[in-house]
Biopython code that builds the backbone (N, CA, C, O; Angstrom):
import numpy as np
from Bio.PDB.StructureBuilder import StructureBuilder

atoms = [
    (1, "UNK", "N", (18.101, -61.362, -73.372)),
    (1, "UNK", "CA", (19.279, -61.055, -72.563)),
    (1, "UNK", "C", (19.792, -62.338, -71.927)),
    (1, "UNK", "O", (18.971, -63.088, -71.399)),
    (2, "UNK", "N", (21.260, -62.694, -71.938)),
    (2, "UNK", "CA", (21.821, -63.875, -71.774)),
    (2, "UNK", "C", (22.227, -63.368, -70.076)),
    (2, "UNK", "O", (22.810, -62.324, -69.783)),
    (3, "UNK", "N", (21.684, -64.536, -69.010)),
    (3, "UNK", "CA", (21.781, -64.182, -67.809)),
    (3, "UNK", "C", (21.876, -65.120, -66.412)),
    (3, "UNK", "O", (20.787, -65.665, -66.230)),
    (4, "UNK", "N", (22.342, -65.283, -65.921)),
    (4, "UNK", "CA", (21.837, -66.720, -64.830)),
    (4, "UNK", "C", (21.906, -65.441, -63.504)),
    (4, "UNK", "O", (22.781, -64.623, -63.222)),
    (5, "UNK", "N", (20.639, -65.715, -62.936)),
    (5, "UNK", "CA", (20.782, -65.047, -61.840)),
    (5, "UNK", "C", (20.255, -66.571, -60.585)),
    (5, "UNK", "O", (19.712, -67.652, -60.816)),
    (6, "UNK", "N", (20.782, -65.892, -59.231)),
    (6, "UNK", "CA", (20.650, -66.540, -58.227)),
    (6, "UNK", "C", (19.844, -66.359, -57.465)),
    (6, "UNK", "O", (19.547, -65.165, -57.426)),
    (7, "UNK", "N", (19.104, -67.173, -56.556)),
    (7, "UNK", "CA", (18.471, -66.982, -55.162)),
    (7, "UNK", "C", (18.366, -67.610, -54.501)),
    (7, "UNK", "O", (18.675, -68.733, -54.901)),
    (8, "UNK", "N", (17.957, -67.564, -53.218)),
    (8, "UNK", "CA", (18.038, -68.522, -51.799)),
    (8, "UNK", "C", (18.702, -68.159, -50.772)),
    (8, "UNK", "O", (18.313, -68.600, -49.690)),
    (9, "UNK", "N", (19.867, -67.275, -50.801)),
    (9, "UNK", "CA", (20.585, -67.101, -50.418)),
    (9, "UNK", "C", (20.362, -66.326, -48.353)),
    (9, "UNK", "O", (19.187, -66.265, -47.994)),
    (10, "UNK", "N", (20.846, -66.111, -47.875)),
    (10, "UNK", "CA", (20.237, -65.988, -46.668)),
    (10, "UNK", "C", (20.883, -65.683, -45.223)),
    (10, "UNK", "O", (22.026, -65.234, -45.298)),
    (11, "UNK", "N", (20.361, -65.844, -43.904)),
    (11, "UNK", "CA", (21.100, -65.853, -42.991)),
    (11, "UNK", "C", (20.073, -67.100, -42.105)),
    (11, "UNK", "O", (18.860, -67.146, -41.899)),
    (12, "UNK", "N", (21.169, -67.989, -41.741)),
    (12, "UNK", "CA", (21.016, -69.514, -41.325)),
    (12, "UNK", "C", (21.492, -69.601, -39.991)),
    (12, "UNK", "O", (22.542, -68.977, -39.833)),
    (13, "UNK", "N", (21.022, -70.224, -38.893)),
    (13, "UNK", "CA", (21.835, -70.787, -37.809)),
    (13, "UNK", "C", (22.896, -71.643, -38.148)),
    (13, "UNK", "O", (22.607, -71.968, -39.299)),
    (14, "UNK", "N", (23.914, -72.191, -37.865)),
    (14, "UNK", "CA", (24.994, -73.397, -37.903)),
    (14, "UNK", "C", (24.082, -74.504, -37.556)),
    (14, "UNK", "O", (23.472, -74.450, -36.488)),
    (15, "UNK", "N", (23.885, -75.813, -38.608)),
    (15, "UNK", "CA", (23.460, -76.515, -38.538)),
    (15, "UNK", "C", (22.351, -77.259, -39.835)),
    (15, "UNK", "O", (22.000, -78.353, -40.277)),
    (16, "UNK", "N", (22.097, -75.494, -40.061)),
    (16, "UNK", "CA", (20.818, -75.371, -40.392)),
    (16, "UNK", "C", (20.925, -75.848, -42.225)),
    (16, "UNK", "O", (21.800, -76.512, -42.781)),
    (17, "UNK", "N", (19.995, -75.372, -42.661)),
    (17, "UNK", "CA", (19.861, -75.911, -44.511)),
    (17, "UNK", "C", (19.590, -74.746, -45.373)),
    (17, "UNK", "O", (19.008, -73.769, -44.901)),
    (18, "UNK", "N", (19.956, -74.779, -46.559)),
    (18, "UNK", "CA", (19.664, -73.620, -47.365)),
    (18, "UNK", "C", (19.353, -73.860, -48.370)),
    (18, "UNK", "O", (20.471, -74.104, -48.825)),
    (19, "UNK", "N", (18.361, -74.086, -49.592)),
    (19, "UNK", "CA", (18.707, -74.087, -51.052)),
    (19, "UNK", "C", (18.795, -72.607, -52.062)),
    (19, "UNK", "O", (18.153, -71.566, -52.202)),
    (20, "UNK", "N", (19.850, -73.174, -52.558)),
    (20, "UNK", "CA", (20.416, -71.938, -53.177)),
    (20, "UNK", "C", (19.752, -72.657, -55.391)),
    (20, "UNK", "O", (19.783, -73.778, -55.899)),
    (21, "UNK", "N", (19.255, -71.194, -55.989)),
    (21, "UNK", "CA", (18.415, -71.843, -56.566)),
    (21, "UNK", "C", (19.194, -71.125, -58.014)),
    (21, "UNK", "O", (19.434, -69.965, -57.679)),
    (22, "UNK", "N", (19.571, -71.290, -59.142)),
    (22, "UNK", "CA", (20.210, -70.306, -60.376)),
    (22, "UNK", "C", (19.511, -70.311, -62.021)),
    (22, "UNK", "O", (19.882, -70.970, -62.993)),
    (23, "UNK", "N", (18.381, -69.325, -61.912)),
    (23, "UNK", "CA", (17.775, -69.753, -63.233)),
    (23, "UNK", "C", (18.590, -68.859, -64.512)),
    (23, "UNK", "O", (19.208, -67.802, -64.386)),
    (24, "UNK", "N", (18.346, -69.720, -65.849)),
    (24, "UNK", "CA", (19.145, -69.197, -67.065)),
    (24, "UNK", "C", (17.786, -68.302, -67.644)),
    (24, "UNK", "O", (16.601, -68.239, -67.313)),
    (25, "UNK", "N", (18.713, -67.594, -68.786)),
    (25, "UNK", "CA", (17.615, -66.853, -69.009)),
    (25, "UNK", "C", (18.373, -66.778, -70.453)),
    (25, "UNK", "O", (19.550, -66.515, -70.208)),
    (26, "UNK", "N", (18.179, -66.899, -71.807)),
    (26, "UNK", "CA", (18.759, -66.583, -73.151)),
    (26, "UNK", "C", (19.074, -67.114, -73.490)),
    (26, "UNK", "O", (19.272, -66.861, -74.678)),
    (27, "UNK", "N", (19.544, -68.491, -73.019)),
    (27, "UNK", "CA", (20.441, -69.368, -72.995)),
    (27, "UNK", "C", (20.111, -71.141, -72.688)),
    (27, "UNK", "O", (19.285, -71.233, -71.779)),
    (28, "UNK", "N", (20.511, -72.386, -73.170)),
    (28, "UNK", "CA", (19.473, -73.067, -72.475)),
    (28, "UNK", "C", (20.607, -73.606, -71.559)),
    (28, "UNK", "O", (21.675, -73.004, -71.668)),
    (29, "UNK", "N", (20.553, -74.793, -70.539)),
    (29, "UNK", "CA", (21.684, -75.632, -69.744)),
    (29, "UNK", "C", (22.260, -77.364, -70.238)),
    (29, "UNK", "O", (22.876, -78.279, -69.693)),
    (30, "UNK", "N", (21.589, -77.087, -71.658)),
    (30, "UNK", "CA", (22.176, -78.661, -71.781)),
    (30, "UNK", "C", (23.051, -79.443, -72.208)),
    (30, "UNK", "O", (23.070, -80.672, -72.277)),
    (31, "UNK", "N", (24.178, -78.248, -72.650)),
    (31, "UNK", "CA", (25.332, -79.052, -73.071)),
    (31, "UNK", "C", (26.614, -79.131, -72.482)),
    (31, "UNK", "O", (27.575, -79.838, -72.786)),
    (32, "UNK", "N", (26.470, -78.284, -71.585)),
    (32, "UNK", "CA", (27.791, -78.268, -70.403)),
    (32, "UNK", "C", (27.823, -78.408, -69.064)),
    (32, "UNK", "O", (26.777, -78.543, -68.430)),
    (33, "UNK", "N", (29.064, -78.392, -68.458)),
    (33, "UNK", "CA", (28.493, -79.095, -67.027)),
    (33, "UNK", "C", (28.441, -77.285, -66.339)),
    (33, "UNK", "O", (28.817, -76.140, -66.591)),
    (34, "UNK", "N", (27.690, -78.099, -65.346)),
    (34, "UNK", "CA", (27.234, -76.327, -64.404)),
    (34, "UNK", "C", (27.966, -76.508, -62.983)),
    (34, "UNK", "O", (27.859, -77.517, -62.286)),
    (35, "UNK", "N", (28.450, -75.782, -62.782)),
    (35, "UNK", "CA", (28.963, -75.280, -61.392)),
    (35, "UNK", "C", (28.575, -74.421, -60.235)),
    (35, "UNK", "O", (27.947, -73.430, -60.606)),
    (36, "UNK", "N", (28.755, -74.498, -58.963)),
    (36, "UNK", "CA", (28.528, -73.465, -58.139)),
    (36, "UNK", "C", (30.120, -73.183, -57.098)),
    (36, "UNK", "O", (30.939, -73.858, -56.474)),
    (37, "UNK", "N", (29.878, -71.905, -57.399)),
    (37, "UNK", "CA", (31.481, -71.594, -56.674)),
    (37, "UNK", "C", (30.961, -70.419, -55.084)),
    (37, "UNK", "O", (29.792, -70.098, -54.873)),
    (38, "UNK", "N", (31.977, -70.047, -54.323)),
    (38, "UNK", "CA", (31.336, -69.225, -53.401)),
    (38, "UNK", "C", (32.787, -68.400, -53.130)),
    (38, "UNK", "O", (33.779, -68.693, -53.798)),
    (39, "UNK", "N", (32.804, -68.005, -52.743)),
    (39, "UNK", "CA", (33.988, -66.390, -52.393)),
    (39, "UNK", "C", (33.304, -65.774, -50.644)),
    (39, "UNK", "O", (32.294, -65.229, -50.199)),
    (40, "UNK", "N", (34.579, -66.284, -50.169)),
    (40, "UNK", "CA", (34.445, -64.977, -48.714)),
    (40, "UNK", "C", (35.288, -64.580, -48.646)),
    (40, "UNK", "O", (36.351, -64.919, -49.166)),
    (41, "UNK", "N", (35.018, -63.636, -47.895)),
    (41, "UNK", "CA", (35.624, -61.800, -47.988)),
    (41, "UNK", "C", (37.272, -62.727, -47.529)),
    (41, "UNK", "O", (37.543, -63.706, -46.835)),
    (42, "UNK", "N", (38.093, -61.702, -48.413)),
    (42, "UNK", "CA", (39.539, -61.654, -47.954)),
    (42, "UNK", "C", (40.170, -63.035, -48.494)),
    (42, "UNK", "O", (41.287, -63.415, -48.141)),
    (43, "UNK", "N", (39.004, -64.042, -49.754)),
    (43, "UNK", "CA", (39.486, -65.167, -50.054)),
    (43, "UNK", "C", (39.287, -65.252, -51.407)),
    (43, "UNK", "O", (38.653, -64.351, -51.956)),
    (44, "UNK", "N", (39.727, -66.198, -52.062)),
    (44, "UNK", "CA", (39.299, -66.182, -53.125)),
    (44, "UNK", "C", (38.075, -67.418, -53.656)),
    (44, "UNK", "O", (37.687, -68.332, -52.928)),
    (45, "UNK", "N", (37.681, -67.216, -54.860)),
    (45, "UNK", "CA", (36.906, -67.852, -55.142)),
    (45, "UNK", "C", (36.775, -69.289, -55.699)),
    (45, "UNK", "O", (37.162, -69.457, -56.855)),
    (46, "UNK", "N", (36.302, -70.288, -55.055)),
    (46, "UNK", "CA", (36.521, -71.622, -55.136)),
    (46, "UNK", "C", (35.312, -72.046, -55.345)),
    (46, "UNK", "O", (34.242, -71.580, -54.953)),
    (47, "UNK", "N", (35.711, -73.640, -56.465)),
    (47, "UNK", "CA", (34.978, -74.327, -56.665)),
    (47, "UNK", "C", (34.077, -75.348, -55.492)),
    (47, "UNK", "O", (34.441, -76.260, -54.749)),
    (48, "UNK", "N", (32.884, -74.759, -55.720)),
    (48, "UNK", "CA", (32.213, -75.931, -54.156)),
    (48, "UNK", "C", (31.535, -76.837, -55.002)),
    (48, "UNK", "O", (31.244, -77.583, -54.067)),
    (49, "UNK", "N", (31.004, -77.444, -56.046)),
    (49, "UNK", "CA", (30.269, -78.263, -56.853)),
    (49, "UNK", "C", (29.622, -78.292, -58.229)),
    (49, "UNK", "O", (28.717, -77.558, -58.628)),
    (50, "UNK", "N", (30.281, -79.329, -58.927)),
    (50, "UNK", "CA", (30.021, -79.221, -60.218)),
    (50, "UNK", "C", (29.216, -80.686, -60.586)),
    (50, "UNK", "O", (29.420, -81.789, -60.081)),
    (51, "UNK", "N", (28.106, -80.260, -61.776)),
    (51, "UNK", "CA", (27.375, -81.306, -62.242)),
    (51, "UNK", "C", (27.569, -81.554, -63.971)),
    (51, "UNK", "O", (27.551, -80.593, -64.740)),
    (52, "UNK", "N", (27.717, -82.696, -64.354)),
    (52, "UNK", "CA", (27.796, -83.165, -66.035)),
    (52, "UNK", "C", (26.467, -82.542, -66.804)),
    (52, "UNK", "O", (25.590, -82.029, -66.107)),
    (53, "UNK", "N", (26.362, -82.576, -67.847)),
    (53, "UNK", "CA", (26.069, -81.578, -68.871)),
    (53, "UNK", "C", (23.919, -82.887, -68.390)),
    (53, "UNK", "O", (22.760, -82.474, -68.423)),
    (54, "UNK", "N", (24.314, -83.931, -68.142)),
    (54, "UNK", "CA", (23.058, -85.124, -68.113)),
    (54, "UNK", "C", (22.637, -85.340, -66.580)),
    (54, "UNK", "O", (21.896, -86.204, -66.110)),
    (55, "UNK", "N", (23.362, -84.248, -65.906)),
    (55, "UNK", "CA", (23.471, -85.010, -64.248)),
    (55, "UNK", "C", (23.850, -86.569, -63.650)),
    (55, "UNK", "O", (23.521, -86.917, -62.516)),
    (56, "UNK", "N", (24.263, -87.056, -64.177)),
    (56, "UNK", "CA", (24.697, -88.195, -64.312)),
    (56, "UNK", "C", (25.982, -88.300, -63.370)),
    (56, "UNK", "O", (26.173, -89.397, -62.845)),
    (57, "UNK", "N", (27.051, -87.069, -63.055)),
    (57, "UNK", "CA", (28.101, -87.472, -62.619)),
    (57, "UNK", "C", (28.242, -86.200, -62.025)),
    (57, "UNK", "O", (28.038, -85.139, -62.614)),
    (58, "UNK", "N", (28.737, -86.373, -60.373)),
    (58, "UNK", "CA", (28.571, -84.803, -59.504)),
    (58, "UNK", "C", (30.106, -84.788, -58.766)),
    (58, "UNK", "O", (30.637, -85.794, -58.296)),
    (59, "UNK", "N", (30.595, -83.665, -58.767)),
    (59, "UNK", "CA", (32.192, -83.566, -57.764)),
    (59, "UNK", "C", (31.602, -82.238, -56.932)),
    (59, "UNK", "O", (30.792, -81.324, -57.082)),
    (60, "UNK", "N", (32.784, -82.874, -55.723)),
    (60, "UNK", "CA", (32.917, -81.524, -54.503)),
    (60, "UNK", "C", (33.690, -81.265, -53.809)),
    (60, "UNK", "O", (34.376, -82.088, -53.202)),
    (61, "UNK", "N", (33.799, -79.739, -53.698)),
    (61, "UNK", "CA", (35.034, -79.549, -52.786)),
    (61, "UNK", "C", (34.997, -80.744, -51.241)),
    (61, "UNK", "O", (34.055, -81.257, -50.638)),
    (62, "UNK", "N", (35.934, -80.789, -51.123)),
    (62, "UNK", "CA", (36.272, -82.121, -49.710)),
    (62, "UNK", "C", (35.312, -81.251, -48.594)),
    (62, "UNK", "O", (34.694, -81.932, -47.776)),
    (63, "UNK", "N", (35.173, -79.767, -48.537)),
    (63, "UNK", "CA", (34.932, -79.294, -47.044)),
    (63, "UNK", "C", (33.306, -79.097, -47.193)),
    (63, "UNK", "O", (32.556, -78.607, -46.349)),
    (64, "UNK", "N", (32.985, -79.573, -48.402)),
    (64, "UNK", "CA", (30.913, -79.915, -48.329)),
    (64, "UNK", "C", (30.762, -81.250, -49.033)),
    (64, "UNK", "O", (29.711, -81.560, -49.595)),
    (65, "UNK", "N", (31.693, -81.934, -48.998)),
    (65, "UNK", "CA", (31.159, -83.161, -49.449)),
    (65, "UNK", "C", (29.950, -84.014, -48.122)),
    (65, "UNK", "O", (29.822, -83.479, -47.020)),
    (66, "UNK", "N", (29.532, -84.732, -48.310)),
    (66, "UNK", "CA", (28.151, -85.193, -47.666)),
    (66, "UNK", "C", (27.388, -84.463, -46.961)),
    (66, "UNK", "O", (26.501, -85.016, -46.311)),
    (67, "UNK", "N", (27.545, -83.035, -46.914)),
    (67, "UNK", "CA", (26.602, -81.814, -46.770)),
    (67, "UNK", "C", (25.473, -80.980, -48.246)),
    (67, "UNK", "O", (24.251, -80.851, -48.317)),
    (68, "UNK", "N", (26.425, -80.631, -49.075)),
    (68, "UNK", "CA", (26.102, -79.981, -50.282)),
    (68, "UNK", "C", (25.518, -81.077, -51.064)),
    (68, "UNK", "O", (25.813, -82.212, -50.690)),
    (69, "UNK", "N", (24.615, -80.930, -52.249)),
    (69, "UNK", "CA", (23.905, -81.700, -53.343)),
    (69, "UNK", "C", (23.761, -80.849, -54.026)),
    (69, "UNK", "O", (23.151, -79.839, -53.672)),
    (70, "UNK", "N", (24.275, -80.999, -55.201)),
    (70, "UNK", "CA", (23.943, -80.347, -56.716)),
    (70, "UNK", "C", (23.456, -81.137, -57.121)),
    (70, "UNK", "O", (23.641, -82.354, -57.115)),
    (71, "UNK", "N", (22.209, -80.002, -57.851)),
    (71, "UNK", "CA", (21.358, -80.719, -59.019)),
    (71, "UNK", "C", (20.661, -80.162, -60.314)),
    (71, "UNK", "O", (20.935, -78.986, -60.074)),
    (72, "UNK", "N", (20.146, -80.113, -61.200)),
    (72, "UNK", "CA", (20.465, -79.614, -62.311)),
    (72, "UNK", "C", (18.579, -79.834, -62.862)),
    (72, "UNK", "O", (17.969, -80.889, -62.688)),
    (73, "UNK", "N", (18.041, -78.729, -63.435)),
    (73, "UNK", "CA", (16.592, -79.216, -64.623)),
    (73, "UNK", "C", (16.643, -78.803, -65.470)),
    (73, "UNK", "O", (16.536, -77.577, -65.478)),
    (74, "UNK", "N", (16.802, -79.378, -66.519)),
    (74, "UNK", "CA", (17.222, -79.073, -68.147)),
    (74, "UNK", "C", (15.994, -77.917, -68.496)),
    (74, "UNK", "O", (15.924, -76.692, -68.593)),
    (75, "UNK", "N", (15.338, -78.756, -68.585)),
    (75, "UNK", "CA", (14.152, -78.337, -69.054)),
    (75, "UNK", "C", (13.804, -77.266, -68.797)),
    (75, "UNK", "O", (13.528, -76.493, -69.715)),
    (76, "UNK", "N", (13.678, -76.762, -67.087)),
    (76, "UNK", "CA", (13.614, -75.433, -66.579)),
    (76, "UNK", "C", (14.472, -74.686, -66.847)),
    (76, "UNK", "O", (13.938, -73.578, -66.908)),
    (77, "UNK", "N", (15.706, -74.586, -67.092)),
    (77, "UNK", "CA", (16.973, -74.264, -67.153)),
    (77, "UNK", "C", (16.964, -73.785, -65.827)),
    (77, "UNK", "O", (16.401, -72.691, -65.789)),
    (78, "UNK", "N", (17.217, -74.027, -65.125)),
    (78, "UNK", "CA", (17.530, -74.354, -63.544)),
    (78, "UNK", "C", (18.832, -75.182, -62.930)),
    (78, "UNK", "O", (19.030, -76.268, -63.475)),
    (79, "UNK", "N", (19.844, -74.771, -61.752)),
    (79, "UNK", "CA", (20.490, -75.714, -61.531)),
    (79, "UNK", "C", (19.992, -75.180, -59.899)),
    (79, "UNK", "O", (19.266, -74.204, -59.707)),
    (80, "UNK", "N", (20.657, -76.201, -58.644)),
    (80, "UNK", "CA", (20.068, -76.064, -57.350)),
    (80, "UNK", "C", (21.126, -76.472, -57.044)),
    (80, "UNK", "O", (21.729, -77.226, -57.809)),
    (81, "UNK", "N", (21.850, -75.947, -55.389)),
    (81, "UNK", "CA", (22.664, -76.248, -54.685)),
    (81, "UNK", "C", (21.640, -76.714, -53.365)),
    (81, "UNK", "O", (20.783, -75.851, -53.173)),
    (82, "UNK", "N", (21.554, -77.717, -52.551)),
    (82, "UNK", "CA", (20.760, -77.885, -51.431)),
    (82, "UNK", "C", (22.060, -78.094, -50.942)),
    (82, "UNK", "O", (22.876, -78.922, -51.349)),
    (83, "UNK", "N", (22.262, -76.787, -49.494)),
    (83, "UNK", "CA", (23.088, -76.899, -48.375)),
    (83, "UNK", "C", (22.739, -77.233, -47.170)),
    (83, "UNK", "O", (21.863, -76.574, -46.610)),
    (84, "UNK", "N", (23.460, -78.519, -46.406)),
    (84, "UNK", "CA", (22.886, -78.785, -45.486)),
    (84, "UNK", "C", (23.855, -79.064, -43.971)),
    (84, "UNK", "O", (25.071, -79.255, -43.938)),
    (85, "UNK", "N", (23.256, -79.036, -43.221)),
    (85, "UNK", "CA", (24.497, -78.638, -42.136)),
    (85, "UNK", "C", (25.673, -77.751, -42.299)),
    (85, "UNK", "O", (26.839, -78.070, -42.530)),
    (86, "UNK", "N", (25.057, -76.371, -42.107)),
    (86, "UNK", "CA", (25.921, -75.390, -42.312)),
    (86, "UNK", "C", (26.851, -74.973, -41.403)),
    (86, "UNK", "O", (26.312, -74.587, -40.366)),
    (87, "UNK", "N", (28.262, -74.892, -41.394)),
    (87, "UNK", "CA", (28.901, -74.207, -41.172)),
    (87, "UNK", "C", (29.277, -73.038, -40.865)),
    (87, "UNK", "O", (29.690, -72.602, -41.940)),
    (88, "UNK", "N", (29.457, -71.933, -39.808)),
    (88, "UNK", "CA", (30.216, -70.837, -40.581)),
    (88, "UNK", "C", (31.303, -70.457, -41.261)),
    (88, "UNK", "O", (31.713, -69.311, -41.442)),
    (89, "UNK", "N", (31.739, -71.450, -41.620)),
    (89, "UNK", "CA", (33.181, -70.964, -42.522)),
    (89, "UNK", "C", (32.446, -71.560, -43.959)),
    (89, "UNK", "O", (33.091, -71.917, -44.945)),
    (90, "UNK", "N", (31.063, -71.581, -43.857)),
    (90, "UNK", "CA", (30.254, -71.603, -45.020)),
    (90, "UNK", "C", (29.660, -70.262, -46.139)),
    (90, "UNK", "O", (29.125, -70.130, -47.240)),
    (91, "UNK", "N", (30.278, -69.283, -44.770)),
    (91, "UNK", "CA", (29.241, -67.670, -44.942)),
    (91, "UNK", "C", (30.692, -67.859, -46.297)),
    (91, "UNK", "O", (31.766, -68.459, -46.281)),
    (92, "UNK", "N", (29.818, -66.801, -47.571)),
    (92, "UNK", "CA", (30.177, -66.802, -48.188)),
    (92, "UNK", "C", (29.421, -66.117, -49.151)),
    (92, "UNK", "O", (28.264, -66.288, -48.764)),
    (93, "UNK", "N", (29.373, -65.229, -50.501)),
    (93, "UNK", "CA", (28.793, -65.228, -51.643)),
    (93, "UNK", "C", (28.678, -66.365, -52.805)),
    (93, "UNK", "O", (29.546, -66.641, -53.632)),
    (94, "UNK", "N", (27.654, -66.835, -52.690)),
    (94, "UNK", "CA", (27.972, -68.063, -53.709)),
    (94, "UNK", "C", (27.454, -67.485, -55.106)),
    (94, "UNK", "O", (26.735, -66.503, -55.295)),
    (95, "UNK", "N", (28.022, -68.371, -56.038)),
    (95, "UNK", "CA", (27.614, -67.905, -57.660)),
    (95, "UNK", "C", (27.578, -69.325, -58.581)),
    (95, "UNK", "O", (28.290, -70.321, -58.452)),
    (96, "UNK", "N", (26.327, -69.022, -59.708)),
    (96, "UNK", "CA", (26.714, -70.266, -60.733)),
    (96, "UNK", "C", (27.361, -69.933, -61.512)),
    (96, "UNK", "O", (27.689, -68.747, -61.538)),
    (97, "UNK", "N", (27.827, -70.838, -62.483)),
    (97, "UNK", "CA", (28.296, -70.758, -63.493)),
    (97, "UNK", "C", (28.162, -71.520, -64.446)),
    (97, "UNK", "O", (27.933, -72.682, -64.108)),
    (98, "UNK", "N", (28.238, -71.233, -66.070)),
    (98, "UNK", "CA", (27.918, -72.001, -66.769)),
    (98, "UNK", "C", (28.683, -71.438, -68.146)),
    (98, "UNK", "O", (28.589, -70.278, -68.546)),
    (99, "UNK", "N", (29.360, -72.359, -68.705)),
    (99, "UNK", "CA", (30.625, -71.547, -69.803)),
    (99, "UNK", "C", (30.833, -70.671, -69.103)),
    (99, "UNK", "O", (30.946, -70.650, -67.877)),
    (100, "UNK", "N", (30.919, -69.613, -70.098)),
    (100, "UNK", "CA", (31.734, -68.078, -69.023)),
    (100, "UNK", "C", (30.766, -67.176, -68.459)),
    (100, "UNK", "O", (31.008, -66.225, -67.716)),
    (101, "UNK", "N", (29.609, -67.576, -68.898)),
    (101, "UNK", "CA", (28.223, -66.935, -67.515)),
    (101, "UNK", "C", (28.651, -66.733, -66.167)),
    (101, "UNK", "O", (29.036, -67.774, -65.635)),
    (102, "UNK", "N", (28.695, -65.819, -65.530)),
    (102, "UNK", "CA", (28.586, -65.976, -63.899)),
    (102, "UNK", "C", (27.283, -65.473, -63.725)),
    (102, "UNK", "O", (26.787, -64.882, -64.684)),
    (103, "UNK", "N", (26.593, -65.600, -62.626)),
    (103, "UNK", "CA", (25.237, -65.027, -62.086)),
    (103, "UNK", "C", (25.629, -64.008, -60.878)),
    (103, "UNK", "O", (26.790, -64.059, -60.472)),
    (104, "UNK", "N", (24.936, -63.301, -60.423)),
    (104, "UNK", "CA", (25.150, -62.152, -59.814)),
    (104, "UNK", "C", (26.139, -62.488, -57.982)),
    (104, "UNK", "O", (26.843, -61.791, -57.251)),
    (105, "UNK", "N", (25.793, -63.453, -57.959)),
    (105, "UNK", "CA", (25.912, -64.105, -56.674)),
    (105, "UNK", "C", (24.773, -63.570, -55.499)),
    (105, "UNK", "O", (24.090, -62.552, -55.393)),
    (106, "UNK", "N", (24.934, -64.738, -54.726)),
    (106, "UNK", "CA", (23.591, -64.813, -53.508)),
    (106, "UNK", "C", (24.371, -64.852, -52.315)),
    (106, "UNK", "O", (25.353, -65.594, -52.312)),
    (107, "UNK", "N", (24.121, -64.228, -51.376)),
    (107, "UNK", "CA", (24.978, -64.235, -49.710)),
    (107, "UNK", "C", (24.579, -65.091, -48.892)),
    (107, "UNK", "O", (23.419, -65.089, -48.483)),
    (108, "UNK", "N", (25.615, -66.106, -48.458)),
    (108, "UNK", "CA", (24.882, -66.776, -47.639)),
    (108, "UNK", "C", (25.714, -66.606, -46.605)),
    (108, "UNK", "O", (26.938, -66.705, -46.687)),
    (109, "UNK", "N", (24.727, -66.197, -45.021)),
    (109, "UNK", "CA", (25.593, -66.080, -44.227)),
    (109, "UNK", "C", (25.258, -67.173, -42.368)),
    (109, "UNK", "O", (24.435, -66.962, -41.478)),
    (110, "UNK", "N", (26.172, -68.092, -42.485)),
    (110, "UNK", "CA", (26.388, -68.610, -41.038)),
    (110, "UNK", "C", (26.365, -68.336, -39.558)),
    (110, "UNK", "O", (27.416, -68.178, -38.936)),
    (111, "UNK", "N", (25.338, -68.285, -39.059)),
    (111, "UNK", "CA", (25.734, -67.492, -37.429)),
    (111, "UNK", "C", (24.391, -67.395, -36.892)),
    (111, "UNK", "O", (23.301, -67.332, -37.460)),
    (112, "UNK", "N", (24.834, -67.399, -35.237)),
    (112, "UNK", "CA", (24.079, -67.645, -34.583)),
    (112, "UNK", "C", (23.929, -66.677, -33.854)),
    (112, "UNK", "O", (23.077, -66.699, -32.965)),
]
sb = StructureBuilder()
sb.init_structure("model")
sb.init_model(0)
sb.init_chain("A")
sb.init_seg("    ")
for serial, (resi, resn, name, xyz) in enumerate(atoms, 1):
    if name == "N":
        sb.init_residue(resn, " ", resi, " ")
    sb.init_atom(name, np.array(xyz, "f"), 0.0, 1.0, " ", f" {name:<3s}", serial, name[0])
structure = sb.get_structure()
């Protein structure tokens, strides 16, 4: 069964860190680049970080840049979002992606 599911996902103080974790399953991760996107309620769904097919080359939305780190294990077929200094305008469902795979999405929610 072809599948990427998510986990990590959680409820965090503002400040705080999260890793958000997306294993493949049917499928392997090494020829395309992988993404993580997130969706809150009443918004739509945006790109927060994408990694090259080698990890070699990483982009991010402007509002987690030097917070967020994507990272990617071939081998495991694994990709990882480490969130850090969270926000609440962070709460959100996040999801990977990979070609037209989505994974179930994981909740992550901000607040104190």
């Amino acid at each position: 069964q072809v599948q990427l599911v998510e986990s990590g996902g959680g409820l965090v103080q503002p400040g705080g860190s999260l890793r958000l974790s997306c294993v493949a399953s049917g499928f392997t991760l090494d020829y395309y680049a992988i993404g993580w996107y997130r969706q809150a309620p009443g918004k739509q769904r945006e790109l927060v970080a994408v990694i090259t097919p080698g990890g070699g080359s990483t982009n991010y939305a402007d509002s987690v840049k030097g917070r967020f780190t994507i990272s990617r294990n071939n081998a495991e077929k694994t990709m990882y979002l480490q969130m850090n200094s969270l926000k609440p305008e962070d709460t959100a469902v996040y999801y990977c992606k990979y070609q037209n795979y989505w994974g179930q999405g994981t909740q992550v929610t901000v607040s104190s």
